[in-house]
N, C-alpha and C positions, 0 to 999 in steps of 0.2 A: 504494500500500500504506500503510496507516493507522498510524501508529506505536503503539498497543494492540496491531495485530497480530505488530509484529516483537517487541514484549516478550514477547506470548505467547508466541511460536515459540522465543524465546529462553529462556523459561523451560524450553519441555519438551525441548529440547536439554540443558539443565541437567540434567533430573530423569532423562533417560535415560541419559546418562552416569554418573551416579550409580546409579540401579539395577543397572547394569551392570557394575560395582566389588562391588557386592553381590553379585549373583546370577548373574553372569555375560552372555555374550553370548549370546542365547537369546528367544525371541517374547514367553515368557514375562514376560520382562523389561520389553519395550515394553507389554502388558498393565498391569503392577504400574504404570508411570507414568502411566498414563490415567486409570488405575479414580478417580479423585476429579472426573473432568472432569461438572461437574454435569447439564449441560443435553443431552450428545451422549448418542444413543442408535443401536440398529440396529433395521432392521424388515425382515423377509422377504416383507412385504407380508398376513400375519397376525397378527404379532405382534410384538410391540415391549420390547424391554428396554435398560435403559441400559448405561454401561457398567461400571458400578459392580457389576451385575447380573452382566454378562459374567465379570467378576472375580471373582466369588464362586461363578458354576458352575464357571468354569474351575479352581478351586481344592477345590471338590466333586468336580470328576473327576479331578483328581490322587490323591485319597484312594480312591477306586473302583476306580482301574489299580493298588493294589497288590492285588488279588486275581490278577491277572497276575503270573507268577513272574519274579523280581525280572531274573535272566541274561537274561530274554526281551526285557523293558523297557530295561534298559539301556545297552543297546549298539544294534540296528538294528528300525526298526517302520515297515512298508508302512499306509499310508493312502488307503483309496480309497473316495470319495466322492461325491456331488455337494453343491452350495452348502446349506448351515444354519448352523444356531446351532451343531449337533452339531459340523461341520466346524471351524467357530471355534474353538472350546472345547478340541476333543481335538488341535486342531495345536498350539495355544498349552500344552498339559496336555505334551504329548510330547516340546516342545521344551525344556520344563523338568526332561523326566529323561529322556531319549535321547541318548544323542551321533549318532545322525543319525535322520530324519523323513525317509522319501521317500513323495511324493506322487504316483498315479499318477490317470490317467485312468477318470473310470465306462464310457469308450467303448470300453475295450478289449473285445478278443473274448477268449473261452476259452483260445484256442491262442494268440493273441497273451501273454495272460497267464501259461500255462504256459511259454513260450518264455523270459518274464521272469524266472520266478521259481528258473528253472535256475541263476542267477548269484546266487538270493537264497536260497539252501536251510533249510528249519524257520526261516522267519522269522516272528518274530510280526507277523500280519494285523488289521486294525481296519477295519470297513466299517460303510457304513448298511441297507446289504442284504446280508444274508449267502445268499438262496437264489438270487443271481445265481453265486453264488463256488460253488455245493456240488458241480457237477461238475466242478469242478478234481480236474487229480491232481497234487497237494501233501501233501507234509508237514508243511503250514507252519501254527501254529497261529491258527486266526480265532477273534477274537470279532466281535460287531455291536453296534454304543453301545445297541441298546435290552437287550442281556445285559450290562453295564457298568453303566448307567445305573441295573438293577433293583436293583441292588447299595444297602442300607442301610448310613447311616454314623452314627455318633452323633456325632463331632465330627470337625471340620475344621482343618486345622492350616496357618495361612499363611506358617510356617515352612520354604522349601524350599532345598534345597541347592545349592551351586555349581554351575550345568552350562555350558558351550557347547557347544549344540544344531546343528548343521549341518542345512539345508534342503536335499533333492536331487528335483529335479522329472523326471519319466523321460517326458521329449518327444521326437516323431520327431524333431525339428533334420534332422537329414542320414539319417536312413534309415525306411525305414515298421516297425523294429520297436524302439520306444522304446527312446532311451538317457539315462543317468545325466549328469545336468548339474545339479554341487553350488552350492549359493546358500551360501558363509560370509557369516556377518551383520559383514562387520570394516568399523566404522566408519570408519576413519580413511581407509580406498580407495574407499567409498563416495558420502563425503559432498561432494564436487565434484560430480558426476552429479546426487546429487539434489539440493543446493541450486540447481543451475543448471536443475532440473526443475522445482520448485518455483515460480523467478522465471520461466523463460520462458511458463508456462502459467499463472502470476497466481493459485496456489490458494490462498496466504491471503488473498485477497478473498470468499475463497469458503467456507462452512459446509456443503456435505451433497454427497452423489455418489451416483450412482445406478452398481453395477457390473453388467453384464448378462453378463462374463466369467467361465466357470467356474473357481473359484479354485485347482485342480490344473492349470491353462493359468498359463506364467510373468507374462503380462502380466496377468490376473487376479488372482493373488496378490502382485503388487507393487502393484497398484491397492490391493489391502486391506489392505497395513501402511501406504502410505501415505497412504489416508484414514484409519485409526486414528491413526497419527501427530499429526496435523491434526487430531485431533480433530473430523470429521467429523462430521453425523449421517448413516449409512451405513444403502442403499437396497440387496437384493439379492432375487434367487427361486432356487427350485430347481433350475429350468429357463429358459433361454429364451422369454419368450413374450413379443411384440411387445405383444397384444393384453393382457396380463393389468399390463404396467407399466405402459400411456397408461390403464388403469382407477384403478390408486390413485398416480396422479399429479397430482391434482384438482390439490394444491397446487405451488407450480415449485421443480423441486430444481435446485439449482444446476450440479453437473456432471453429464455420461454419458459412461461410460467404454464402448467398443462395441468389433464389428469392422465391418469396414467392410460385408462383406456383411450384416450387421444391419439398416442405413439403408434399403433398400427395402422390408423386412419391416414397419418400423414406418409407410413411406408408404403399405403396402398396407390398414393400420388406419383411419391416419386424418392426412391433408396436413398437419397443423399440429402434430400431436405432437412432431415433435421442436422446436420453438421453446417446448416447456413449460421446455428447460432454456436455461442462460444460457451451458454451455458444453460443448461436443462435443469428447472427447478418441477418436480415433481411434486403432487400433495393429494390430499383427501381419498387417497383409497389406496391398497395394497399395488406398489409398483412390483409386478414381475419379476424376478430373478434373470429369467429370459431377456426382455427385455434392457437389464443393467447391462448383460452381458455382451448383447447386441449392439448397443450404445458404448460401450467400453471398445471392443474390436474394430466397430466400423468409422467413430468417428474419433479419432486419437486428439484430436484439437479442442475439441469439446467435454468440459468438464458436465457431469450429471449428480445433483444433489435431491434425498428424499425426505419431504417432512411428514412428521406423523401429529395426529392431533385428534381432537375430539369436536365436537359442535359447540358445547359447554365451555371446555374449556383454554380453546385454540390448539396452537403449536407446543408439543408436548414433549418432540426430539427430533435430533437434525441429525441425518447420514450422511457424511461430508464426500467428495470426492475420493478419498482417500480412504475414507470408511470403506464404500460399497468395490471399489477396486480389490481391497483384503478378503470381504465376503457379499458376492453381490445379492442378497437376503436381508442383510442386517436391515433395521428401522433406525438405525444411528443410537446415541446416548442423549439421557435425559439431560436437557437443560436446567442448567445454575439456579437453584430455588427451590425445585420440585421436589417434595415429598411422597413417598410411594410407599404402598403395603402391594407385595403379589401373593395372593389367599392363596391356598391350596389348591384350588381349581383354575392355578394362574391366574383368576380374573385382578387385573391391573383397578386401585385406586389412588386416585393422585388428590395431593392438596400440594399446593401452589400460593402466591400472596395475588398475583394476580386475578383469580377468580372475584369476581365481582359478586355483591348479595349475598355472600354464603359465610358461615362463620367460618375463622382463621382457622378454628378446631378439628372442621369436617373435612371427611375424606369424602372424594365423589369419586364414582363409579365410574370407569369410559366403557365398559361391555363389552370390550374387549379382552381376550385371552394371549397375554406376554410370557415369553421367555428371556430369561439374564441370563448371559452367560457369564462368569469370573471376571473378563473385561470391562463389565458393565455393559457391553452392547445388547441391545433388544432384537429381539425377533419377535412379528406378528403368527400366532397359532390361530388367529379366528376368532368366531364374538361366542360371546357367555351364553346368549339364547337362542332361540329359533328366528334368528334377522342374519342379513347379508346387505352389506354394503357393495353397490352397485353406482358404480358413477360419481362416488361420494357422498351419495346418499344411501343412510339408512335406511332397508326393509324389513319391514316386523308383519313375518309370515302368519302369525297368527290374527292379526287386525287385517289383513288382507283377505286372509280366507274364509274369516266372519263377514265380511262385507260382501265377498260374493257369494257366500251362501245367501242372501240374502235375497238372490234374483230367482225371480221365481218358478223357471225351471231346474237349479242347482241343487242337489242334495247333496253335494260335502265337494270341495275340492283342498286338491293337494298341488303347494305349488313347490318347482324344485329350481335352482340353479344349476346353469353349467356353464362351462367355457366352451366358446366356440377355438379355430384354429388359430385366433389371432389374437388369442389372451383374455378376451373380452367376455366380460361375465352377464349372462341373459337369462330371463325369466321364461319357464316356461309352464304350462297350465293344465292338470287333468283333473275333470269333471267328472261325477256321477252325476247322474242326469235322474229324477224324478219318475218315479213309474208312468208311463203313459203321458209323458208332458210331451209340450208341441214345444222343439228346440230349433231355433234359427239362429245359426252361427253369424250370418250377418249382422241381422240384428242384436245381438248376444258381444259383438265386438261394439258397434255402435255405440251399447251401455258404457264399454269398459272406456270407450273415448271420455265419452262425459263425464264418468264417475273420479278417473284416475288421469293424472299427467302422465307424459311423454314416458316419461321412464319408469313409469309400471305397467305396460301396456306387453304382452305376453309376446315373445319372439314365437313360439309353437303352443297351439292348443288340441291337446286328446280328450274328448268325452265318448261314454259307454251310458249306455243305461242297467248296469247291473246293480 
């Protein structure tokens, strides 16, 4: 690490701390310390603004949301999305006059979403599509950034008032109908974790990241304060697509932030894509062994680093480069802080100072099953109960298969996971079927459209009627 670098880092440690005395603890806040950083910019892969830029819509759409009544604002605002500039703008706009921002999911279903908002009643809504949301039945007022955005303003006022903003991300963690799991921004409980994040995976060596996580997923939006931080030049899309990032990546961005079922999608493009970047940050679900060893052999230029975490409680341990080269398996060493008991049944609980809400006392469960070996490195064995983490998200087969028993040709289904040829782990679905029931597989998938998002939607379904 170059000593230019650590003054820099040292400087916007400075300036954040300082804005933070101003303006409070709040996104907003790490925004206001960046905006002069000349040369970083963001790009969606069509368009490019700096951040100087950022700073100044962000501060346009602060002016726009008081056509939203003011009680609405205030106090609590669902946000739900997928990856833009809109997305940037209006978390960073909200976090400066909300006392809490919760972010949820584009992948929810209807019903999933209704079931949410029972806990969140006439709550003000902010989306980038609103005719995904119109057959909700809520009370809750929506607007959509492009009825915000239409909104004229004659002048802009960079004068904003004291807030701290709480982040609450509403991720399955432990059950398939998302729960509330608050991010306070308190630096002081924080900043172990990340400086010790920061040095084990070498990012001030580094200037740009490419994020391919959607940033209402927790390890995608700490990917993106912490490349804002760093003053990154920051790479993202709307969507996933393997094929559309190895196109405008002529040039080599320095990191990729993925999941691990990602890496075969991008070999399916094209064998050398991933060695466009200099360093592969993997997280939220079991990376492969295969895969380490893949990425080790083929791309000698590129470093690949694994973190392990929980929903509850974040980043839990880092697999450095150097780790996964000795054993491409390991889940790396616990980070500086952590306290852990492994019960007899391996299952891993941690206490942390970082955990927010919880007493200092308490041990929390991650449901996952660890091994230590003498080293102290960890190995993942798999989770404590009948769930399987897919994509980074949490499955809890049992809540699954209550729910579709529910439909009313189903009499018991049993669901199973496998890996296809390309690592990737898929849901699949066998039925008993009802004596003499009239079953339509089409319509039968239609249900599970509505019922369930994207990524509990059955790659094979077998039903019998015995």
């Amino acid at each position: 690490m170059r000593l230019r670098q650590k003054i820099d880092f040292a400087i916007q440690v400075f300036k954040s701390l300082l804005y933070t005395l101003q303006s409070g603890i709040n996104l907003f806040t790490l925004l206001k310390s960046i905006r002069k950083a000349k040369d970083s910019y963001l790009n969606d892969g069509n368009r490019t603004i700096t951040y100087a830029a950022l700073y100044d819509e962000t501060c346009l759409t602060i002016e726009k949301l008081k056509i939203v009544p003011k009680n609405k604002l205030s106090s609590r605002v669902i946000l739900i999305a997928d990856n833009s500039f809109n997305f940037i703008s209006y978390l960073f706009a909200l976090s400066a006059l909300s006392k809490e921002v919760i972010i949820m999911s584009s992948q929810l279903s209807d019903l999933q979403l209704e079931k949410i908002l029972e806990n969140y009643p006439q709550v003000l809504m902010l989306t980038d599509n609103k005719d995904r949301l119109a057959n909700l039945r809520t009370k809750s007022l929506i607007y959509s950034f492009a009825e915000i955005n239409a909104c004229v303003i004659n002048k802009v006022s960079h004068k904003i008032r004291r807030n701290n903003g709480n982040i609450t991300i509403l991720s399955t963690g432990s059950s398939n109908i998302p729960k509330p799991i608050e991010r306070k921004l308190n630096i002081s409980k924080i900043w172990s974790p990340f400086t010790e994040l920061i040095s084990k995976l070498g990012l001030l060596n580094y200037s740009s990241t490419f994020i391919t996580v959607p940033f209402y997923h927790g390890y995608g939006l700490a990917s993106l304060i912490l490349a804002l931080f760093l003053k990154h030049n920051l790479h993202f899309t709307t969507k996933f697509s393997a094929k559309c990032i190895t196109q405008f990546t002529n040039n080599r961005i320095d990191c990729l932030v993925l999941l691990p079922s990602m890496i075969p999608k991008f070999l399916e493009i094209d064998q050398n894509a991933l060695g466009l970047f200099r360093c592969i940050i993997s997280g939220a679900d079991k990376l492969e062994a295969t895969w380490v060893s893949f990425i080790l052999n083929q791309y000698t230029e590129t470093n690949i680093y694994n973190l392990y975490g929980t929903t509850e409680l974040g980043i839990c341990s880092i697999a450095t480069h150097t780790d996964l080269t000795n054993n491409n398996n390991t889940i790396g060493r616990f980070l500086k802080g952590i306290e852990y008991h492994l019960q007899a049944d391996q299952q891993l609980k941690i206490r942390c100072p970082w955990i927010h809400d919880l007493s200092k006392n308490q041990y929390v469960s991650t449901g996952d099953r660890i091994h230590q070996d003498k080293n102290g490195f960890l190995y993942y064995l798999g989770r404590t109960n009948s769930s399987f983490n897919i994509g980074g998200e949490i499955i809890h087969f049992s809540e699954l298969e209550e729910k579709i028993n529910s439909y009313e040709s189903v009499a018991k289904t049993r669901i199973l996971v496998s890996k296809n040829e390309m690592m990737i782990s898929e849901l699949n679905l066998e039925l008993t079927l009802k004596k003499d029931s009239a079953f339509n597989e089409a319509e039968f998938r239609k249900w599970l459209n509505r019922t369930f998002p994207k990524y509990l939607q059955p790659k094979s379904l077998h039903y019998n009627d015995n």
